[in-house]
C-alpha positions as CSV (number, residue, x, y, z in Angstrom):
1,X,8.6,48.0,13.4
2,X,9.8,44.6,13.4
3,X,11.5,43.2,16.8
4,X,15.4,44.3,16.5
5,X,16.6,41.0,17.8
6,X,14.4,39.1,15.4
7,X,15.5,41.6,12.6
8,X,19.3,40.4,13.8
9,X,18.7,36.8,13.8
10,X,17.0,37.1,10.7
11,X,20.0,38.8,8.9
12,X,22.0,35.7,10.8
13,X,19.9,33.3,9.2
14,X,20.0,34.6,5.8
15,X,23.3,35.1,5.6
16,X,24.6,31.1,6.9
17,X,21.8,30.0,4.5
18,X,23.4,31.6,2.0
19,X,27.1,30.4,3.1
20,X,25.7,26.8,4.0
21,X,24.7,26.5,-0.2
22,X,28.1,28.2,-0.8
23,X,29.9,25.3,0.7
24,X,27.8,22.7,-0.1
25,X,28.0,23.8,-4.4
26,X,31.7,23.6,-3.5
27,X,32.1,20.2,-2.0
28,X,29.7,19.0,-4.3
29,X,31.4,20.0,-7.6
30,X,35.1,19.0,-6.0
31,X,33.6,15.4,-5.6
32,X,31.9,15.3,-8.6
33,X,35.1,16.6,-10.8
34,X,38.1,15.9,-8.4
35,X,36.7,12.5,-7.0
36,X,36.8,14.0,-3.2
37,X,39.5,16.2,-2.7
38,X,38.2,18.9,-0.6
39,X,40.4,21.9,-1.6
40,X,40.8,20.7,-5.3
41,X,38.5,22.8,-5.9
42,X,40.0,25.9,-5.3
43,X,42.4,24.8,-8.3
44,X,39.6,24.7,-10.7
45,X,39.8,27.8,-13.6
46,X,37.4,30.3,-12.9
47,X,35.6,32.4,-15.7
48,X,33.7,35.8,-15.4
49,X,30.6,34.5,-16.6
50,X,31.0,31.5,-14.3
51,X,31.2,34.2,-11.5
52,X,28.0,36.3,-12.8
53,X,26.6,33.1,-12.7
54,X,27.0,31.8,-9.2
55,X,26.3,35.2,-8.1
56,X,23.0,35.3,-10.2
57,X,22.2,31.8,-9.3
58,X,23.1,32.4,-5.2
59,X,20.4,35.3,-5.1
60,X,17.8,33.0,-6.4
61,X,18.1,30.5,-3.8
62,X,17.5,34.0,-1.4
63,X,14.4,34.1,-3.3
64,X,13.4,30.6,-3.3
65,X,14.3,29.9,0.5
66,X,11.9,33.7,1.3
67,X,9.2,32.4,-1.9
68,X,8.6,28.7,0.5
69,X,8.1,30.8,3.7
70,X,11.6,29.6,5.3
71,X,12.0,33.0,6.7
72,X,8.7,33.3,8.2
73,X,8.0,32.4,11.7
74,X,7.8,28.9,13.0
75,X,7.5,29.1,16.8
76,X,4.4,27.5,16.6
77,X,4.9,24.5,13.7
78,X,5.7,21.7,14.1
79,X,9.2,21.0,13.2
80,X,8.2,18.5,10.2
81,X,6.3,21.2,8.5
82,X,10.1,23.5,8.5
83,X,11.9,20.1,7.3
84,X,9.2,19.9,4.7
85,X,9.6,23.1,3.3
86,X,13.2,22.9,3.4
87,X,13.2,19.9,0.9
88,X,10.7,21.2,-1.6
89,X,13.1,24.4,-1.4
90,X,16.3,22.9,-2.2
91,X,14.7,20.5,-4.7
92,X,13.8,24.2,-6.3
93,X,16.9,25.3,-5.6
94,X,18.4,22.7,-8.0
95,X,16.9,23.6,-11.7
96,X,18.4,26.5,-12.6
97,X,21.7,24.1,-12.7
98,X,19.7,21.2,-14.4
99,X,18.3,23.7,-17.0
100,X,21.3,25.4,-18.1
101,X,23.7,23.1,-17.6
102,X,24.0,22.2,-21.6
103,X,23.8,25.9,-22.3
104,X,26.9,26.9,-19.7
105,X,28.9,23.9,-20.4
106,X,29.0,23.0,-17.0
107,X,31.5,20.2,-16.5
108,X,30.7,19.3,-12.8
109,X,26.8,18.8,-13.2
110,X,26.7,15.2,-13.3
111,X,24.4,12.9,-11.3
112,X,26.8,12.4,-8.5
113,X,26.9,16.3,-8.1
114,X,23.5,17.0,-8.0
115,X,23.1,14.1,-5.5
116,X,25.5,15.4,-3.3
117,X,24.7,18.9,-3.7
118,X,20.6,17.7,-2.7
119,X,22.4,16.1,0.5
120,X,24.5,18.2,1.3
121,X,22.4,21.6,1.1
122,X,19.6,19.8,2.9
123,X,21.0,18.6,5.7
124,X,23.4,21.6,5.6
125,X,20.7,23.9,5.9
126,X,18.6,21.6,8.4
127,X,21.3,21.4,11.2
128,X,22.2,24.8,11.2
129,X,18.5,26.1,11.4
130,X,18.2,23.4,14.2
131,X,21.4,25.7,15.7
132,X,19.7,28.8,15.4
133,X,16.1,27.2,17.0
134,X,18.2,26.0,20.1
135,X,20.2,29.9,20.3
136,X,16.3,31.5,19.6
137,X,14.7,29.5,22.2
138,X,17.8,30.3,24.7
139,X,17.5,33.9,24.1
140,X,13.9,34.3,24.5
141,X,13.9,31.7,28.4
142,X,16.3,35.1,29.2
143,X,13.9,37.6,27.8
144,X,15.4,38.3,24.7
145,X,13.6,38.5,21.3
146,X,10.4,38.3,22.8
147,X,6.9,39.3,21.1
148,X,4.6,41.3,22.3
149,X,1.1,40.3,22.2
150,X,-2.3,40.9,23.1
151,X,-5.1,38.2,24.0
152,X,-8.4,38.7,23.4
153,X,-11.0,35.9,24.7
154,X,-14.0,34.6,26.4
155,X,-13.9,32.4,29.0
156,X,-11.6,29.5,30.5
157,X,-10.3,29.3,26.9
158,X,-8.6,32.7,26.8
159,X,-7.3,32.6,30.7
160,X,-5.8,28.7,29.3
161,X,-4.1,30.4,26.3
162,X,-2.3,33.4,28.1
163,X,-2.0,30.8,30.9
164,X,0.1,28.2,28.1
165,X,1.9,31.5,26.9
166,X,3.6,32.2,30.1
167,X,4.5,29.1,31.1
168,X,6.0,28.4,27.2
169,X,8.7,30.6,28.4
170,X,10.7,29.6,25.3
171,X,8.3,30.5,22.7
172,X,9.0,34.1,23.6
173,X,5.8,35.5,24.1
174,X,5.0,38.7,26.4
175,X,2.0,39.4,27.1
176,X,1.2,43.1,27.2
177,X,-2.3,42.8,27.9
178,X,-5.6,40.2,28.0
179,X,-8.6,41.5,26.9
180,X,-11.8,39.6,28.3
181,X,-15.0,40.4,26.6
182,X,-17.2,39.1,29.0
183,X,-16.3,42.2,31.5
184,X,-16.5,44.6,28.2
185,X,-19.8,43.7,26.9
186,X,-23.4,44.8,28.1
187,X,-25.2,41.5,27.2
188,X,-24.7,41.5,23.9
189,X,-21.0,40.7,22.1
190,X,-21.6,43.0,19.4
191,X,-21.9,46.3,21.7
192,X,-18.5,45.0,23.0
193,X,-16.5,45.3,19.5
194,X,-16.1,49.0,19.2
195,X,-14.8,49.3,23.1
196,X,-12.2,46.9,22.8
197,X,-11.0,47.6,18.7
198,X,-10.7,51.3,21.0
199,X,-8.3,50.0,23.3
200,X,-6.9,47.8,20.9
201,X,-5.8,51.0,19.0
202,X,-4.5,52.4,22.2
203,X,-2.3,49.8,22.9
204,X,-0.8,49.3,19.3
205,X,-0.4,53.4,19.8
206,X,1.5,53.0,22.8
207,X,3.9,50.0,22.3
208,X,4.9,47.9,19.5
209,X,2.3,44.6,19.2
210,X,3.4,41.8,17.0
211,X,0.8,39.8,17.2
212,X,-3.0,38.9,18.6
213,X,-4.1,36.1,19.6
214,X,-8.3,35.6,19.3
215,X,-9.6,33.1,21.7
216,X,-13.5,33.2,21.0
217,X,-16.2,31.4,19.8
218,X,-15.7,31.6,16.3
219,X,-20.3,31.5,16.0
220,X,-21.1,34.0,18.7
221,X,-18.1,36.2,18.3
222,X,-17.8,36.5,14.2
223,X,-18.4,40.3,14.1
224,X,-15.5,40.6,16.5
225,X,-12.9,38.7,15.4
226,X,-13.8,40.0,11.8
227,X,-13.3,43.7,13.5
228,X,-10.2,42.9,15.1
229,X,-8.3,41.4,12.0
230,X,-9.1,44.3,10.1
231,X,-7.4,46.4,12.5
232,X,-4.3,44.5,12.8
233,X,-4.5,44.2,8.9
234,X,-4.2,48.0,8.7
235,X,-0.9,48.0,11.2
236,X,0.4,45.0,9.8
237,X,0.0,43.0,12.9
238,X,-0.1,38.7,12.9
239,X,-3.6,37.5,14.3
240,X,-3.4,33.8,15.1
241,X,-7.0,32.3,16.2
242,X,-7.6,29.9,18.5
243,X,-10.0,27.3,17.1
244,X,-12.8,26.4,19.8
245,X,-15.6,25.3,17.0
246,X,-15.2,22.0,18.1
247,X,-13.2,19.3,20.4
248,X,-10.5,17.2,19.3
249,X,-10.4,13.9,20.8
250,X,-8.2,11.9,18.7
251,X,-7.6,14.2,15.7
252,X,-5.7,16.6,14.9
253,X,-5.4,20.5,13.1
254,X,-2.8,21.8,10.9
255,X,-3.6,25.8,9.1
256,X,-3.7,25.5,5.0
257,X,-5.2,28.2,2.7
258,X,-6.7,28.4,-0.6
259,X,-5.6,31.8,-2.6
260,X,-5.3,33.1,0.4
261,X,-8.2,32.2,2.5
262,X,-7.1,30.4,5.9
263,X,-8.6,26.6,6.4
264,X,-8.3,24.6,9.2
265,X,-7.2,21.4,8.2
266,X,-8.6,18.7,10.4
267,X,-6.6,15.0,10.6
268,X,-6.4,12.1,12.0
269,X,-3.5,10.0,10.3
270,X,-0.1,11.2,10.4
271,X,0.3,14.6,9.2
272,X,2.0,14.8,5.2
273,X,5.6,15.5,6.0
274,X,9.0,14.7,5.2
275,X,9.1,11.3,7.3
276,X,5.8,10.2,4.6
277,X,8.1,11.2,1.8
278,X,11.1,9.3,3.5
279,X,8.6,6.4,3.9
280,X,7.5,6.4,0.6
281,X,11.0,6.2,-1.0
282,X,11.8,3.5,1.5
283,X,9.0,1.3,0.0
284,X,10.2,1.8,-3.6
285,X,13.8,0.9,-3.4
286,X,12.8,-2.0,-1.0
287,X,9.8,-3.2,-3.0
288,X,12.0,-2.7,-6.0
289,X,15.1,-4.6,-4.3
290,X,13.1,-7.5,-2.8
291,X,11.1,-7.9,-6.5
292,X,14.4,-8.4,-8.1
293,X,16.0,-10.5,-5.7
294,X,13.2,-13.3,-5.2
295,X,12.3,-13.6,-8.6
296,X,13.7,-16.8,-8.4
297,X,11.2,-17.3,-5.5
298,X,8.6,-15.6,-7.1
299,X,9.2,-18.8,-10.0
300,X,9.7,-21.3,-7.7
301,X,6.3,-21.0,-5.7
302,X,4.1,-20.2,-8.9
303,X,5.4,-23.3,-10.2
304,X,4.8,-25.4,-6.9
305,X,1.1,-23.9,-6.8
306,X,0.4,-24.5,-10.7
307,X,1.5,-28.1,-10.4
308,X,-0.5,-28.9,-7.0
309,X,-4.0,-27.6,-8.1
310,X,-5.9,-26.6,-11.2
311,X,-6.4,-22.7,-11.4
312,X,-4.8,-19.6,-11.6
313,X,-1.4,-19.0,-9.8
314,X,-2.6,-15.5,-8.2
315,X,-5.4,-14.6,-5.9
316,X,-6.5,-11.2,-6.9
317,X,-9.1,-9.7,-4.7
318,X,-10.3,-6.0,-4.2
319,X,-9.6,-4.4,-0.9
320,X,-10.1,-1.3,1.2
321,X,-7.1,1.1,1.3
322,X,-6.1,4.6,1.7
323,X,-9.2,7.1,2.5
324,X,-11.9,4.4,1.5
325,X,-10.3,3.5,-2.3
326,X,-10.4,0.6,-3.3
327,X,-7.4,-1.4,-5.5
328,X,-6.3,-5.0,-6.5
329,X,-4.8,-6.9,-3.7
330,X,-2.3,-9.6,-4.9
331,X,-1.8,-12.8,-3.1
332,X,-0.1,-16.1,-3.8
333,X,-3.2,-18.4,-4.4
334,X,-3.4,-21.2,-1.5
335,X,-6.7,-22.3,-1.6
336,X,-9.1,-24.1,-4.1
337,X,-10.7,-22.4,-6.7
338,X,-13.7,-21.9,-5.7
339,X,-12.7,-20.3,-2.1
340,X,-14.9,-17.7,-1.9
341,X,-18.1,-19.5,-2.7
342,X,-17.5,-21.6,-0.2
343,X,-16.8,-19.0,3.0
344,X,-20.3,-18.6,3.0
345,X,-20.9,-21.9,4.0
346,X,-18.0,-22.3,7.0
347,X,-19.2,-18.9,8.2
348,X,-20.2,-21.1,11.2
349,X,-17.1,-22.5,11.7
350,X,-15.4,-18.4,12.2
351,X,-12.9,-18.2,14.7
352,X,-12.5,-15.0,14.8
353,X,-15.0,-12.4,16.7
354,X,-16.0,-9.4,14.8
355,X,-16.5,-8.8,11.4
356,X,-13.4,-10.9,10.0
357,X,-13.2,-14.4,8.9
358,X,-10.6,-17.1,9.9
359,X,-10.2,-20.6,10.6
360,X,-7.4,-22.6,11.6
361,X,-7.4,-25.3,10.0
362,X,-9.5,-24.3,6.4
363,X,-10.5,-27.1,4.5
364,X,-9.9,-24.9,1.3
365,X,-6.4,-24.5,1.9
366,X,-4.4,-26.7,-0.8
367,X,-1.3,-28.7,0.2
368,X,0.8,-26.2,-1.4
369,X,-1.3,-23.3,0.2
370,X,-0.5,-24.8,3.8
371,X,3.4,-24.6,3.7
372,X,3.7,-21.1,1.5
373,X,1.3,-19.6,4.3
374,X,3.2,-21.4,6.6
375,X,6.3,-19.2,5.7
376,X,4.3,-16.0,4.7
377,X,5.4,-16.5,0.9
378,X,1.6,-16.0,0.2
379,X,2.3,-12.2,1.1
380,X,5.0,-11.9,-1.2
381,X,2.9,-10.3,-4.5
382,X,2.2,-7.8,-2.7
383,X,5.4,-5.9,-3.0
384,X,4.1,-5.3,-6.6
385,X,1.0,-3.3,-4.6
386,X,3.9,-1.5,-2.8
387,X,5.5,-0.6,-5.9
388,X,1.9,1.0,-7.6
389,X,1.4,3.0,-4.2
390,X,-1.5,0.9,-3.1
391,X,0.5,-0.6,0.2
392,X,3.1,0.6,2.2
393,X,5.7,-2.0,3.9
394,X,4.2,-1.1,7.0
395,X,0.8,-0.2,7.9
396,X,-2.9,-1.8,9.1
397,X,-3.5,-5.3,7.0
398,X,-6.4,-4.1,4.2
399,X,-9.3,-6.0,4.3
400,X,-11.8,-7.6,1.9
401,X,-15.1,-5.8,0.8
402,X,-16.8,-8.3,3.0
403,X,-15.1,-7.4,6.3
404,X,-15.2,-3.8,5.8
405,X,-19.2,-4.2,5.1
406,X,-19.5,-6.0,8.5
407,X,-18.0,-3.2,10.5
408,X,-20.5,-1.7,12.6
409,X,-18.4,0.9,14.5
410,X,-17.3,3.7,13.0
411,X,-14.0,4.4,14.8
412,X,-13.0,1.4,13.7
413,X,-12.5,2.8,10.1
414,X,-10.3,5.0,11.2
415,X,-7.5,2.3,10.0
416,X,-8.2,3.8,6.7
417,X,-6.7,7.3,7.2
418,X,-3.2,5.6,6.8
419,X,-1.7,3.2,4.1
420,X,-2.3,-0.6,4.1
421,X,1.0,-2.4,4.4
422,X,1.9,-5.9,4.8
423,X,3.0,-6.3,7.7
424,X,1.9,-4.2,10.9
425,X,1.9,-4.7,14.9
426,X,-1.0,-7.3,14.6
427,X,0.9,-9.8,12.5
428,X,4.1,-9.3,14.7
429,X,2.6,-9.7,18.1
430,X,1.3,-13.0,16.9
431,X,-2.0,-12.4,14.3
432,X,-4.7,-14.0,17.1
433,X,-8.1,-14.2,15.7
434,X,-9.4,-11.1,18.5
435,X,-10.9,-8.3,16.0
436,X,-10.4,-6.0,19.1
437,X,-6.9,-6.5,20.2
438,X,-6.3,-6.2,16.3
439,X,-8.3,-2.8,16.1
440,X,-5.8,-2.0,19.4
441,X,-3.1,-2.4,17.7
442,X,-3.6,-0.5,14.6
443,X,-5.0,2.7,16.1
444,X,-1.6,1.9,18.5
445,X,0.3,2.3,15.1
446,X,-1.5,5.0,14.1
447,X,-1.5,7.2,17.0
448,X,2.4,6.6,18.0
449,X,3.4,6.3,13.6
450,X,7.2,6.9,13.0
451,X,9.7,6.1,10.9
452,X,11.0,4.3,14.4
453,X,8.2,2.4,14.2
454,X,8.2,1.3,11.2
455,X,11.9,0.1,11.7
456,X,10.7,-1.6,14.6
457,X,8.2,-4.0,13.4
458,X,9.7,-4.3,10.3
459,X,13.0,-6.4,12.1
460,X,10.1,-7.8,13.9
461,X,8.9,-9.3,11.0
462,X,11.6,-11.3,10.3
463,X,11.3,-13.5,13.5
464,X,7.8,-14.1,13.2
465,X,8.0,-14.9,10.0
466,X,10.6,-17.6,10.8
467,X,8.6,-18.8,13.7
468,X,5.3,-18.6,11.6
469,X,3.2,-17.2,14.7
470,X,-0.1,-17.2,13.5
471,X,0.4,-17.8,10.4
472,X,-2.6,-20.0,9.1
């Protein structure tokens, strides 16, 4: 039987979910059709099948909100995987008006409705689950709403996990009992199983358990933990596992599933969320603005490169991106023609320690190519790879073929679990030839990635352009 202060919060829930989409369908359509008067609405004719319709149409976003798991339990995920869902949801939410728009006749569904119907139901439906979260978590630090559950481990890991659960007083756990095999089995795990599914079945018979946590050895303990979760699959009862297969240094795990098989997702770049999608949308209306507002720029500097040297006005090189794939890189060409044949003989002349190459003063740089690097416009073809998805605005500098060959350290390729952008923490704390403090400040990026962050360097940018701090 399901907890009856979670069964009441969950009625709560549903029902402002339901009133938050109310309100937001009905400032949307008064500013789509009354230009922003908030009770003009209320003036609007109203026909039966109009009503059937909203009633219809208000039951469905029930469904889809249950269908993307918004109702499920999220005491343990992470709050970007809630936001996530919530915007695939209410982009679901949306084509039932979108489809029979035509067919209805509805007047209101223009663009600027469904934008501020998007917005509003979003954000709507955000804050007040954020609300709710707050209430929850306040309720359960007083011993309300609490879940019962059992542990059942080996080792330091289980006495950490009950230990974390106690102290977590606002995930709302209660622990009704720990279960250690080691003092249950006779030297072998497998003559353990049938003693504890026993008093497993004893406590599910004697109080309600809501969930069981398994914190053993997923190689040594299989026949277990295979035991248990059919028992609690019988009496309908949530089995979360602790992982303990292998350490996690720098990366981290996330729970998917393929028809219905749980995987453990292992990571080590930022998590797909709603700040990537916000991130991603940032770089196309930027990319797109800045591509239409320095064209004249864009004319200016090919011309100024075509009339200094023979050749081709863009360098176009393939790079390392995203997960090892490789694209074409775009670059304003500042250097002779035959630039890359020669690198091989100034390699003794590199400047820079590790498998990079730069010099400061490069006798293949043209006239031209000295005062556009000078003032970073070399960079600016690049917004076209932002545009394609190759780059981000932000992210670690790709490198050539021929750096990424020369790396001999592994963890240095962790770079490549994020998106190449043009500008990133190396180039704004000066772009010094030290492969190391470079490698620093990328997994820096990495490990700390926001969309903060990205705010951050990208005002930094600006400055160092200006000052040209490195730039050579």
């Amino acid at each position: 039987m399901q907890n009856p202060h979670r069964r009441a919060l969950l009625t709560l829930l549903q029902l402002l979910d339901l009133g938050v989409v109310a309100v937001a369908f009905a400032l949307a359509v008064s500013f789509a059709v009354h230009d922003g008067g908030w009770l003009s609405v209320l003036e609007m004719r109203v026909k039966v099948r109009n009503l059937a319709f909203l009633g219809v149409y208000f039951a469905y976003w029930h469904l889809v909100l249950r269908a993307f798991g918004l109702y499920r339990s999220y005491r343990l995920a992470p709050s970007a995987r809630e936001w996530r869902d919530l915007a695939v949801a209410t982009v679901a939410g949306m084509v039932p008006i979108w489809m029979l728009a035509d067919v209805f006749h509805f007047q209101y569904a223009t663009p600027r409705f469904f934008t501020m119907f998007l917005t509003l139901a979003f954000l709507g439906l955000g804050l007040e689950r954020r609300g709710l979260r707050v209430l929850a978590r306040s309720m359960r630090r007083h011993g309300r709403n609490l879940r019962n559950v059992v542990v059942v481990g080996s080792g330091p890991d289980a006495f950490e996990l009950a230990s974390r659960l106690v102290r977590r007083a606002e995930l709302g756990y209660h622990i009704a009992e720990a279960i250690d095999i080691d003092a249950w089995r006779d030297g072998r795990s497998a003559t353990a199983a049938p003693r504890i599914l026993d008093r497993l079945s004893q406590l599910t018979a004697s109080q309600p358990i809501d969930e069981v946590f398994l914190a053993l050895p997923l190689d040594a303990a299989h026949a277990i933990i295979h035991q248990v979760v059919e028992l609690c699959e019988e009496q309908g009862i949530a089995v979360r596992v602790l992982s303990s297969f292998v350490d996690l240094l720098l990366a981290r795990a996330q729970m998917d599933e393929i028809d219905g098989r749980p995987v453990i997702t292992i990571f080590t770049g930022p998590a797909d969320s709603l700040q990537l999608l916000v991130k991603r949308m940032i770089d196309l209306v930027v990319s797109s603005a800045m591509l239409t507002v320095l064209s004249p720029v864009f004319a200016a500097v090919a011309l100024a490169i075509r009339f200094d040297s023979p050749g081709p006005t863009l360098f176009v090189q393939e790079r390392v991106g995203l997960n090892g794939r490789r694209f074409r890189f775009y670059k304003f060409r500042t250097m002779v023609m035959e630039a890359e044949r020669l690198q091989e003989e100034l390699e003794p002349l590199n400047e820079a320690h590790g498998p990079v190459f730069k010099i400061r003063i490069d006798p293949r740089v043209t006239r031209v190519g000295r005062v556009i690097r000078r003032l970073s416009l070399d960079e600016l073809p690049q917004l076209v790879n932002v545009l394609k998805g190759d780059m981000s605005l932000v992210g670690p500098r790709p490198l050539p073929l021929r750096d990424m060959a020369r790396m001999d350290s592994r963890a240095h390729k962790r770079r490549l679990s994020v998106m190449p952008g043009i500008t990133c923490l190396w180039q704004v704390n000066g772009r010094e030839p030290e492969f190391d403090d470079w490698i620093r400040a990328d997994m820096e990026y990495i490990d700390n990635w926001s969309l903060s962050l990205d705010t951050k360097i990208l005002l930094k940018t600006i400055p160092a352009v200006f000052a040209g701090r490195g730039a050579y």
